[in-house]
N, C-alpha and C positions, 0 to 999 in steps of 0.2 A: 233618365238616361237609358232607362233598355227599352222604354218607347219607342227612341231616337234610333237607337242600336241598328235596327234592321233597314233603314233607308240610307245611311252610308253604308253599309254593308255591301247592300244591292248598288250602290255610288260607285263604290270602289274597283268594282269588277268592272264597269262598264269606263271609268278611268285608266285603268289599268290597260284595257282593250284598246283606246283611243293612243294613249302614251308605247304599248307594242307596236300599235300600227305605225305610228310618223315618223319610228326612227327604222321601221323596216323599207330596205331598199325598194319593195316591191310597188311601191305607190308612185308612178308614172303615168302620166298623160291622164286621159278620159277615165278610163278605169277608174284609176287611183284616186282621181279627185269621189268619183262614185262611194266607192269604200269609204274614205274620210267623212263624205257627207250623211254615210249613214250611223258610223258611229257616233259624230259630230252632234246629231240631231236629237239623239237618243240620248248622250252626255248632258246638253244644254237643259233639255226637257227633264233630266234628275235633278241637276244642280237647281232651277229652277222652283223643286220641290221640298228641294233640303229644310227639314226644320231645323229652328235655332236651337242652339245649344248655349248652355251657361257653363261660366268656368268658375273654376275656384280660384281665386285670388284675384290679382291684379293685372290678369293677362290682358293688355292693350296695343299689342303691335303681332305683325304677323307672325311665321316662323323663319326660323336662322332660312337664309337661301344656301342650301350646301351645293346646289350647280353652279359652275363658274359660268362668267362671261363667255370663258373657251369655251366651252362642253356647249354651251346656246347659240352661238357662233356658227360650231361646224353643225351643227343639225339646220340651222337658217341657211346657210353655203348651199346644204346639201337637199334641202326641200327646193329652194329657187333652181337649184339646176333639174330636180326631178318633174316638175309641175310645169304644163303648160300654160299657165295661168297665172300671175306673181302679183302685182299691182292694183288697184282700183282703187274707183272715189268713193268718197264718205265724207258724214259730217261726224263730228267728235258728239253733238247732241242735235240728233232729227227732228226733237220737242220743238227746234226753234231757238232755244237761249242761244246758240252759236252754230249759226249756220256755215260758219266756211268750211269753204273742200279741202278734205286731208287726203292727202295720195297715200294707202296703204297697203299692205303686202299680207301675200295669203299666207306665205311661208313664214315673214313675222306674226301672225294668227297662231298659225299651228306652235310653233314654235315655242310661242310667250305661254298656253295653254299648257301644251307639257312641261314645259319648267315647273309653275304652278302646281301644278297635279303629282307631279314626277317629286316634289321638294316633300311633298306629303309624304311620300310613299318612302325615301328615305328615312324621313325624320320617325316613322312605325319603325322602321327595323334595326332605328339607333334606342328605340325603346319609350320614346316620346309617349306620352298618354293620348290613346287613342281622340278623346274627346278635346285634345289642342288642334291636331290635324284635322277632326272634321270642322271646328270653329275656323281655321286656315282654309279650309277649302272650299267652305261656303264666302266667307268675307270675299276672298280674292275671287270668286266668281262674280259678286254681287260690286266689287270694286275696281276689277282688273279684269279677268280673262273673258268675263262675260259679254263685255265690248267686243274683246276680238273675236268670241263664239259668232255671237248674232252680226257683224258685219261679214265673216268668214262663211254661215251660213247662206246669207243675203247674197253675196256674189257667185258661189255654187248652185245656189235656185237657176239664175240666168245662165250661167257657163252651162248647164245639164237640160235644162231646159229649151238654149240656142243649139245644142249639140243633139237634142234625144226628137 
């Protein structure tokens, strides 16, 4: 465990940073997307590193979601109207086993990411045992948000790339 200790540690700050940024008003247009891509990249490439962790008992499902729908809702409202950029194709798996095109949203990216991230960071200061939230934070990246990382990533390369 105290092997583990210091790469969430270093996780959580850079979580923390990412979840500050997307509910601050200040990520508009080119800029903004900028900003998010670089904490974004830098998120992805930890999560990505997270070793696993063992739990005691019988923990087999994620953690309680203490964000409503509401609270996910007005932050998705409010990324789609600050972003110049909202939509794009993708496939749900680029391997091939299921090539159709999904029309997806960058503001649902950021969005579904901080939920994720942001449920962790409640559930530490409800008193949760540190090593449930990072086993939650790895899974859900490795099950959930890491999809919209690297498709959210994917489409920022082009937007800053056709733009820079």
């Amino acid at each position: 465990m105290d092997a583990v200790a210091p790469h969430y540690e270093a996780f959580a700050v850079l979580a923390k940073d990412y979840c500050d940024l997307i509910v601050n008003d200040s990520i508009k247009g080119l800029p903004g997307l900028k900003k998010v891509h670089g904490k974004l990249i830098r998120l992805h490439t930890a999560a990505m590193d997270l070793p696993a962790v063992r739990l005691l008992g019988s923990k087999t499902q994620s953690l309680e979601k203490d964000l409503s729908h509401d609270q996910w809702q007005a932050l998705y409202e409010s990324l789609k109207e600050r972003l110049f950029l909202n939509d794009y194709c993708d496939t749900f798996d680029p391997l091939g086993r299921s090539t159709e095109a999904l029309t997806c949203s960058l503001a649902d990216d950021f969005a579904d990411i901080w939920r994720d991230l942001e449920n962790g960071f409640i559930a530490l200061k409800q008193g949760q045992p540190a090593v449930e939230v990072w086993w939650d934070w790895r899974f859900s990246f490795h099950f959930h948000w890491g999809q919209h990382s690297s498709g959210a990533l994917r489409v920022m390369y082009f937007a800053l790339r056709d733009e820079g």
